[in-house]
C-alpha positions in Angstrom: -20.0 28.5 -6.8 -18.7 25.2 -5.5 -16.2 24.8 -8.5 -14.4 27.9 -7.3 -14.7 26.9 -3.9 -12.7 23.9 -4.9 -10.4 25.8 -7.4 -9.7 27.7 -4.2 -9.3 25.0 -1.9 -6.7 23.6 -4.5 -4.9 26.5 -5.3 -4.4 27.0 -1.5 -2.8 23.4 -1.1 -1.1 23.1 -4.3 2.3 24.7 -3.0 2.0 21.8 0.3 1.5 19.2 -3.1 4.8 20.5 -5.1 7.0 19.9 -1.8 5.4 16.3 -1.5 6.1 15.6 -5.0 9.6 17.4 -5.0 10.6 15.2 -1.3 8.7 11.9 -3.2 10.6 12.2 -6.4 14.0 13.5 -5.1 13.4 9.9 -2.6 12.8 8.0 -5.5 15.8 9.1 -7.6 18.1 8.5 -4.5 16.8 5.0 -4.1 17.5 4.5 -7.7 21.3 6.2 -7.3 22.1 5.3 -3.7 22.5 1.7 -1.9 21.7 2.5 1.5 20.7 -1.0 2.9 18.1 -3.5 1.5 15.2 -1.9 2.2 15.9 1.6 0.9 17.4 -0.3 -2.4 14.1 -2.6 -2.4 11.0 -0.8 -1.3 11.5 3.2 -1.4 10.9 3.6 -4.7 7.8 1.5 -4.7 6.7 3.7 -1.9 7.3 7.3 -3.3 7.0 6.1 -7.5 3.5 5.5 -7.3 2.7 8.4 -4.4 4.5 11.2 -6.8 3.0 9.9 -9.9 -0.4 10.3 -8.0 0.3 13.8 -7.0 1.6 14.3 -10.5 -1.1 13.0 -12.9 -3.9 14.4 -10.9 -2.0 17.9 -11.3 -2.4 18.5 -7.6 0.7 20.6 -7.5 -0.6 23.4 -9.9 -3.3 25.9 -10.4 -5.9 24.4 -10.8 -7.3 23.3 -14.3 -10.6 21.7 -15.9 -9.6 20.1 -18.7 -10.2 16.3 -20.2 -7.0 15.3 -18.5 -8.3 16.1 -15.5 -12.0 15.2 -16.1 -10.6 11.7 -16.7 -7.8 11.4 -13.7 -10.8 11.6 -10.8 -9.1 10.2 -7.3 -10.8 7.1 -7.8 -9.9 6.6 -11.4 -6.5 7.7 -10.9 -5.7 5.3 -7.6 -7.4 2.2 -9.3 -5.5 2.9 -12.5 -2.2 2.5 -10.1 -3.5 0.1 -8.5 -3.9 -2.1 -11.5 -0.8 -1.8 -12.9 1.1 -1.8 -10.0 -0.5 -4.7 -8.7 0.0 -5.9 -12.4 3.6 -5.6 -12.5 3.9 -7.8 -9.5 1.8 -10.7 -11.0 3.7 -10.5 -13.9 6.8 -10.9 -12.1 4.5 -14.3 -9.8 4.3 -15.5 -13.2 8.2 -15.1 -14.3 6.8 -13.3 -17.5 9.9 -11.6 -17.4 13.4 -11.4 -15.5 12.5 -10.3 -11.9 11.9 -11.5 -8.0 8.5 -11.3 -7.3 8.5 -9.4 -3.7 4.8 -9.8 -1.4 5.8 -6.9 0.6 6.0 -4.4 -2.9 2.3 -4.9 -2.7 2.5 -2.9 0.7 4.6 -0.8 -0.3 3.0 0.6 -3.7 0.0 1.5 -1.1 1.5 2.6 2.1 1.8 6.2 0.7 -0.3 6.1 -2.2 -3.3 5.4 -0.3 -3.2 8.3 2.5 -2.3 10.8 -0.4 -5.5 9.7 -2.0 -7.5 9.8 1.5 -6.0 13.6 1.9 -7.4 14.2 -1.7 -10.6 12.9 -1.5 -11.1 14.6 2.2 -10.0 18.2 0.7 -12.8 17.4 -1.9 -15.2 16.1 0.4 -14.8 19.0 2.7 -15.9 21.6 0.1 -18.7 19.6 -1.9 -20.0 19.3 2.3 -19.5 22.8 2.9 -22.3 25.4 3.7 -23.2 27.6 0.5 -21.6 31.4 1.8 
């Protein structure tokens, strides 16, 4: 009964997920396309890249599905696994393994909104594994 409690609970907030992901990615692709000052050019898309790819890999904005994809991409899996190569990509550029400006405050910015859409995630799951059997 509790996994279509929370096939229920996800169906209901999948439609609130697709507009997240639609604002996060349409952000994204305007930060690539549009200078509008320094900080849009050098920090939205480290916000909203990671935050939609969340949303997008842990098929939160679709009926919901039990499969091996989605067995595998658990909320904690899935936000360490960003984590890591976010995190990664920064060290990398530390290290001037390739041609880029490493930037302290992209480390913020990879988690400011990746890590409230995985606290929303984890509460919504949370919330019906606590629930009362009906």
């Amino acid at each position: 009964m509790q996994q279509n409690d929370l096939s229920n609970i996800h169906n209901k907030y999948a439609p609130y997920w697709a507009i997240t992901f639609a604002i996060l990615l349409g952000t994204g692709l305007l930060a690539i396309s549009f200078d509008f000052g320094s900080f849009w050019k050098g920090y939205v898309l480290d916000m909203a890249g990671p935050a939609w790819a969340y949303i997008l890999f842990r098929g939160l904005f679709t009926a919901k599905a039990d499969n091996i994809w989605t067995r595998f991409f658990t909320p904690g899996r899935t936000l360490i696994i960003f984590l890591t190569v976010c995190f990664g990509i920064e060290t990398l550029q530390y290290f001037k393994i390739y041609k880029s400006t490493f930037d302290f405050w992209d480390l913020l910015a990879y988690i400011s909104i990746l890590i409230p859409l995985y606290l929303i995630d984890t509460g919504i799951i949370r919330k019906v594994k606590n629930a009362p059997p009906i």
